[in-house]
Structures are given as C-alpha cells and as structure tokens.
N, C-alpha and C positions, 0 to 999 in steps of 0.2 A: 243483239249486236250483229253487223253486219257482217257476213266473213266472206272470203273467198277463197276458190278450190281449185286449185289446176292438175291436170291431168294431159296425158300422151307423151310425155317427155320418154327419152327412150336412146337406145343408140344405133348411127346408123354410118354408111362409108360414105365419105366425099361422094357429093349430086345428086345425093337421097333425098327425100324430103319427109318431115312430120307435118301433122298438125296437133298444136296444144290448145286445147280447152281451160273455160277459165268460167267456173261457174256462181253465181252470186245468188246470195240467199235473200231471202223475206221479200224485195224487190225489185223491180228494175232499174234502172239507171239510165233516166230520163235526163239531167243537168247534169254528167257527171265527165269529168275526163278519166279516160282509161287507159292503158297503158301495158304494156309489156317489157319486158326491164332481164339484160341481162349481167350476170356479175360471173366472169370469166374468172379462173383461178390466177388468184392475185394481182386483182384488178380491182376497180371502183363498178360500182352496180349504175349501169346508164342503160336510159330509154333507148328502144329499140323502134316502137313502133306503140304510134297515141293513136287516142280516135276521142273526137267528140260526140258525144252519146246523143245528144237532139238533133244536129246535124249530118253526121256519119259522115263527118271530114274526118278525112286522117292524114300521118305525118311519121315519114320512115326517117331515120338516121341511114346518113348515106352509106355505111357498111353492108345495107340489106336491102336497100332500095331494088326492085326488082323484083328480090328475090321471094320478100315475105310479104304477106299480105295479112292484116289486121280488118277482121269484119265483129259485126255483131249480130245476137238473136233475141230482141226485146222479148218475144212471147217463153224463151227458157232464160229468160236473166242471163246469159251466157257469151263471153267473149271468144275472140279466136286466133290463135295464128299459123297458119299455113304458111310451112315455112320450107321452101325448095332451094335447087341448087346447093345443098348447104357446104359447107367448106368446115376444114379443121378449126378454124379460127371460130365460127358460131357455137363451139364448146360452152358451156358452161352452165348456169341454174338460172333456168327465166322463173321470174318471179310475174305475174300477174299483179295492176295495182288502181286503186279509182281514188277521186276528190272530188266530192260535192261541189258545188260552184252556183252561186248564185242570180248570174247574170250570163248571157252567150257571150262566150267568147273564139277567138279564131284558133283554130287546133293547132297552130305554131305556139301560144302559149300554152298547151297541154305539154308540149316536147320541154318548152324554156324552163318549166318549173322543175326538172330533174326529178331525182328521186327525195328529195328534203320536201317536196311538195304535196306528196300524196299520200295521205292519211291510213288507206284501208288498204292491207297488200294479202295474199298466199304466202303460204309455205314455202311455194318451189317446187319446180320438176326439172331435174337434170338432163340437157340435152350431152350424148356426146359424139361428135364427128371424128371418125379416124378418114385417115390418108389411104 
C-alpha cells in the first residue's frame, strides 16, 4: 500500500522559514496530483499548494502565494515545500496528499478537488509560527 511521510515540520518566529518533506513509498508519482494541505486549529483542512506530477505545474492558494514554493524529486519519490516569510496565521499541521488520475489534467483542478479528492494523505507534521 502506498503511504506517505512528512517530515521538517517544526517551530519557528514570524519570517522564518522551513522546508517539509513528503516522501512516497514503492513509487513514483508519475499521473498523480499532489498536494499540501493545511488544517489550522479549528479550521477545515484546505490545499495550500498542488502540483501536477507529469507536468510540474503548480497552484498556490492565495494566503502563501509567494511565499511557498511546492517542487518535486521523481528519482527519491519525494515532494517539497519551502515555505518562507511565514506568519502566525501558517500555524497549523500540513498534511502531505496525492490522487492518481488517469488522464492530464490542468493543476487548477488538482487545487478544485479540495481535500474530499485525494485518496493517499500523511500523518502530519505540525508547523508552528509565533509573533
């Protein structure tokens, strides 16, 4: 079964930056949308930042536009996000998540499908920003 693992989550002061790791087992993610997802305390769990895996189009939600950047590393199955500037408000537990997909499609619908879309997620790594 496919799983995923995130890592780097951590805490840091307002305009710090991390990067999280997101690493995927057995293989790569060749058709797949992938995604980064955060759920703020008591909040709903929404995409932060997608990417299409054959393409390497990606698609920021405009809270982080800028600031994070979503890449990939096919040869370690391995997703990423570097995430700078951070502010109080990017608190919370990103989740890492993918959906197979059988056809190419445009990485605005990797973001449109939310989190009811995407089949294989992490655990979770707790980001937290202080002031």
């Amino acid at each position: 079964q496919v799983q995923l693992q995130e890592s780097g989550g951590g805490s840091v002061q307002a305009g710090g930056s991390l990067r999280l790791s997101c690493a995927g087992s057995r293989y790569s993610y060749r058709s797949h949308c992938m995604g980064w997802f955060r759920q703020a305390p008591g909040k709903e769990r929404e995409a932060v930042a997608v990417i299409f895996t054959a393409s390497g189009s990606t698609y920021y939600d405009d809270s982080v536009k800028g600031r994070f950047t979503i890449s990939q590393d096919d040869a370690k199955s391995t997703l990423y996000l570097q995430a700078d500037s951070l502010k109080p408000e990017d608190t919370g537990i990103y989740y890492c998540a993918a959906v197979r997909l059988a056809i190419p499609v445009d990485v605005g619908f990797c973001y449109r499908l939310g989190r009811n879309g995407y089949n294989i997620w992490g655990q979770g790594t707790q980001v937290t920003v202080s002031s």
